[in-house]
N, C-alpha and C positions, 0 to 999 in steps of 0.2 A: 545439642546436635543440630548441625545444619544440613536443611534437606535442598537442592537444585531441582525445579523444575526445567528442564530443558526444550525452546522450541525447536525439534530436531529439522522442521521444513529448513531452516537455516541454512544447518548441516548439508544437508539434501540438495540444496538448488545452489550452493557456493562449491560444493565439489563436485559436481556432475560439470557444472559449468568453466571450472577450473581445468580440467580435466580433457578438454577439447582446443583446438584453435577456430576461431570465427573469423570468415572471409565471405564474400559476393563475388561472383560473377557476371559483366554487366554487357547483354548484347545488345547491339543497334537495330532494330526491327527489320531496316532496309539495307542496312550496308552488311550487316553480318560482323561487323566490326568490334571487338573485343577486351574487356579490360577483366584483371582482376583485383580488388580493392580490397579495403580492409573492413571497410563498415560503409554504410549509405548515406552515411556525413562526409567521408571522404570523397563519393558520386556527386553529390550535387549540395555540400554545404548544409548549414542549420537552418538558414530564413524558409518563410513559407515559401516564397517562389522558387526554388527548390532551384537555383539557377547559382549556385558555387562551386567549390570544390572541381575536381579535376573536368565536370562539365564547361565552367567557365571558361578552364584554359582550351576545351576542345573549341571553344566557340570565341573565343580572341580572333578578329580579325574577319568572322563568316559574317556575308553580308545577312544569310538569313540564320539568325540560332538554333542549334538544335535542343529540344524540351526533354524533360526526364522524362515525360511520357512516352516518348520516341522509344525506348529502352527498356529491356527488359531483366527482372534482377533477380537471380537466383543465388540461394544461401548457400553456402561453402562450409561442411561442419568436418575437422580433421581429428578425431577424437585419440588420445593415446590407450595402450594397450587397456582392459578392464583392470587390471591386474593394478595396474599405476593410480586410476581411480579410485576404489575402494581402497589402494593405501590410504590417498587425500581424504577421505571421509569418515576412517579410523582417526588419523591423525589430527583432523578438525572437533571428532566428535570429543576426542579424548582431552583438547588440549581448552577446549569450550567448558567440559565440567571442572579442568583444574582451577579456573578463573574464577568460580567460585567458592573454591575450599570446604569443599559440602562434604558431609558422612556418606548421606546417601544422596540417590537421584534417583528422576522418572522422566521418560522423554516422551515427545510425542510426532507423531506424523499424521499431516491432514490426506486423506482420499476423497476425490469427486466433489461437486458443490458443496455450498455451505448452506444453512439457511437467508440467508443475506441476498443469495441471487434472485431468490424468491421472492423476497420483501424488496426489492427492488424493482421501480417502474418506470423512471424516466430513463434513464442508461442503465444499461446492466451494469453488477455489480462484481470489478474485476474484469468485467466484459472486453476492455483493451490488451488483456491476456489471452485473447483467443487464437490468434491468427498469428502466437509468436512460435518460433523454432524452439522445439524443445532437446534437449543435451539429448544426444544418444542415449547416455548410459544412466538415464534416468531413472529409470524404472529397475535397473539391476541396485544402482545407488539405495534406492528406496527396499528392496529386498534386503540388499546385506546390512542395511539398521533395524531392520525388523528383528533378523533370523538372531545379528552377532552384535549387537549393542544394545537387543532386549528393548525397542524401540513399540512403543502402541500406539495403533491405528485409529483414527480419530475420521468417525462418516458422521453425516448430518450437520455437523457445526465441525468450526473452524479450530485446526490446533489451537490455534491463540487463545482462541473461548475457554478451552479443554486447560490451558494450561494459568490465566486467572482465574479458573471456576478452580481448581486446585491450590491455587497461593493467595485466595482472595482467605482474607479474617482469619487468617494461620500465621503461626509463631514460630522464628527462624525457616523461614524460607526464601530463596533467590531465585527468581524467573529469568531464566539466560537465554538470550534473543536479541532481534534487531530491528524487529517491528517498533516503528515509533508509538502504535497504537495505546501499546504497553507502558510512557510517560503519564497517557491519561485514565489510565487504569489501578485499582486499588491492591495492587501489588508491591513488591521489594525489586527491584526489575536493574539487571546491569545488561546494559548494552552490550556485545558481545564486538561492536565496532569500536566504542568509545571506551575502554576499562579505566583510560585514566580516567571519566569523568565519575567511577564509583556505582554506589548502588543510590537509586532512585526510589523514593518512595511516593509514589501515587495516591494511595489509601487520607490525602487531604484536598483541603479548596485549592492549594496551589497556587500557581502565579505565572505571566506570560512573561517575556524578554525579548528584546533582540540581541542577538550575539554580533561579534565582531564585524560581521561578512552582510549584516541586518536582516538575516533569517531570523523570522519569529520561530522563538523555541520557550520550552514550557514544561510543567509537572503538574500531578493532581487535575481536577476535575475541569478545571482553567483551560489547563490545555485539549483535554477532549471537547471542551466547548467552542474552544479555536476550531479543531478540526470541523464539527459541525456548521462553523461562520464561516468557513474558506472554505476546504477541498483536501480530497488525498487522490493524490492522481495516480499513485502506485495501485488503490482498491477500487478508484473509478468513480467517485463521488466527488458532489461541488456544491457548494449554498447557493452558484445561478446554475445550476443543468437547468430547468425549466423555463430559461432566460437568459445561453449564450451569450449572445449579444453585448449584456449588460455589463460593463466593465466593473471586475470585482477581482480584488487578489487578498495576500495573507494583511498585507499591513492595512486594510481596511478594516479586516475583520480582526486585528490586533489594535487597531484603534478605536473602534467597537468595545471591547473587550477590556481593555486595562486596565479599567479603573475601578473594576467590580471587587468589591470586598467579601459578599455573601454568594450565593447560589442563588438566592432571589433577584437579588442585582444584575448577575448571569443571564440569566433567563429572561428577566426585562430588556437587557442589550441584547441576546439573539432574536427574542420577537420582534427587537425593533430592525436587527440587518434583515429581516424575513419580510417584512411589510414592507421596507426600500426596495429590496427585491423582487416583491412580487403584491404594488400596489390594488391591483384589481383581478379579479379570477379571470385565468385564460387557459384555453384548451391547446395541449399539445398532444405529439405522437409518441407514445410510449416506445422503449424497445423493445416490444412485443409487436407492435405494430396496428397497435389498438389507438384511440383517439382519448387523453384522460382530460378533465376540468381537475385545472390544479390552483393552491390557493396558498397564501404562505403559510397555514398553519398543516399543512396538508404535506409542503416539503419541509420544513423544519421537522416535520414528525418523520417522516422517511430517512433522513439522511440523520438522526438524534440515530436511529436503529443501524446504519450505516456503521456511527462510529461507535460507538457502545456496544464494549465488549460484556461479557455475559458473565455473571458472578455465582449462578450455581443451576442447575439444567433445568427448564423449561420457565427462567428468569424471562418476565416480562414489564414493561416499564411504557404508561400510556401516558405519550408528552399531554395530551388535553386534561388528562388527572392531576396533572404535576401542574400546570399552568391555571387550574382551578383551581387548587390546593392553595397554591402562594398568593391568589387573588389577582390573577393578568389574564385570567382569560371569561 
């Protein structure tokens, strides 16, 4: 028999958001002057200087331009009946477990923090979620899988945790989701975007790649180490948060990374992106708002708990033990 674990947030934040139309509406501070848009790449373009898109064409021609700051942007949410929503989150949630030909299933839904935001010091964790527009019918979304698709509520740690602490070192099981986290994690794991790409197995050392497009992509423990050497900007983490500045992206930390055959090897190539990244101890400002001395054995250890997902409840895992253990630290 085949059991699906299902991550239901999926469900949950693809039909709430399905489920509405997104729009802005963009006034001129001084003129009163009015536009409606479709998003704020359509206002003012994707570069930093924020000086594209229909702003550009307002300022064709002005001897002095006018600045996105000038302007003020308010969100436009047009949401359809609840009635049309809760179909989409039926119909998503049902057509999610037939992807993976399971006997039975268990789903899950995360509420309020995680532990992670905790254990998190230089940037908050997820923290670039805070200040986004949430669907309307979110919170009904979220009721109707509880009450009618027998959905469990998951406080203190994160679905995702909830739901590899469930298919970690279990036999016939499929974790159905879209968190990439879940590549580097010791599960059976089918994308719930990618089906043609099948079921992924995590639970080894793994291997990184680049794919057509030369996104570094990856399985097994490989690719969690990736994540830890670069960044996941969707949860809020990066191997320079403590050093901006420092130019660093994926194919750095995939060129880091590729060559390693063991998990010792691993390890010796993260401590070594960690000490390029943060040759001498410096003090930054937490966001908390606190002052920390930070070191690179100090962010390697923060952002290792970042991305490392949790394999059975009160799982704890001290990078200095581990780096002791193999003989690198």
């Amino acid at each position: 028999m085949v059991r699906a674990i299902l991550d239901a947030d999926y469900v949950k934040h693809s039909a709430a958001n399905a489920g509405e139309a997104k729009s802005i509406h963009v006034v001129h501070n001084v003129s009163g002057d009015e536009l409606l848009l479709k998003n704020r790449t359509a206002f003012y373009g994707v570069g930093k200087g924020r000086d594209g898109g229909v702003l550009a064409e307002i300022n064709k021609g002005r001897e002095s331009p006018l600045l996105a700051e000038e302007y003020t942007i308010h969100d436009v949410q047009t949401p359809e009946p609840l009635a049309n929503v809760l179909q989409i989150a039926k119909t998503m949630f049902e057509k999610t477990l037939r992807m993976a030909k399971a006997d039975t299933h268990i789903a899950y839904l995360g509420k309020g923090d995680s532990q992670r935001v905790e254990q998190s010091t230089i940037i908050k964790y997820k923290g670039n979620r805070d200040n986004l527009v949430k669907p309307i019918h979110i919170e009904a979304v979220h009721e109707y899988l509880v009450k009618h698709a027998g959905c469990e509520v998951i406080e203190g740690i994160e679905a995702d945790d909830q739901c590899v602490i469930m298919g970690y070192n279990t036999k016939n099981t499929v974790l159905l989701g879209v968190d990439k986290d879940y590549y580097g994690s010791p599960v059976n794991f089918l994308n719930c975007n990618k089906p043609q790409e099948g079921i992924s197995n995590g639970a080894q050392f793994g291997a990184l790649y680049r794919d057509p497009k030369g996104k570094v992509r990856g399985y097994g423990r490989m690719f969690m180490y990736h994540q830890i050497c670069f960044a996941d900007k969707i949860d809020n983490y990066a191997a320079n948060s403590g050093c901006p500045k420092t130019p660093w992206g994926e194919v750095s930390s995939y060129n880091m990374l590729k060559d390693c055959t063991t998990d010792k090897e691993a390890f010796a190539a993260m401590k070594a992106v960690y000490q390029k990244l943060y040759p001498a101890p410096l003090t930054v400002v937490g966001w908390r708002g606190e002052p920390i001395e930070i070191t690179w054995d100090y962010m390697l250890a923060e952002n290792f708990q970042m991305a490392r997902m949790l394999r059975w409840e009160g799982d704890v895992v001290s990078v200095p033990d581990l780096l002791t253990k193999m003989g690198l630290l």
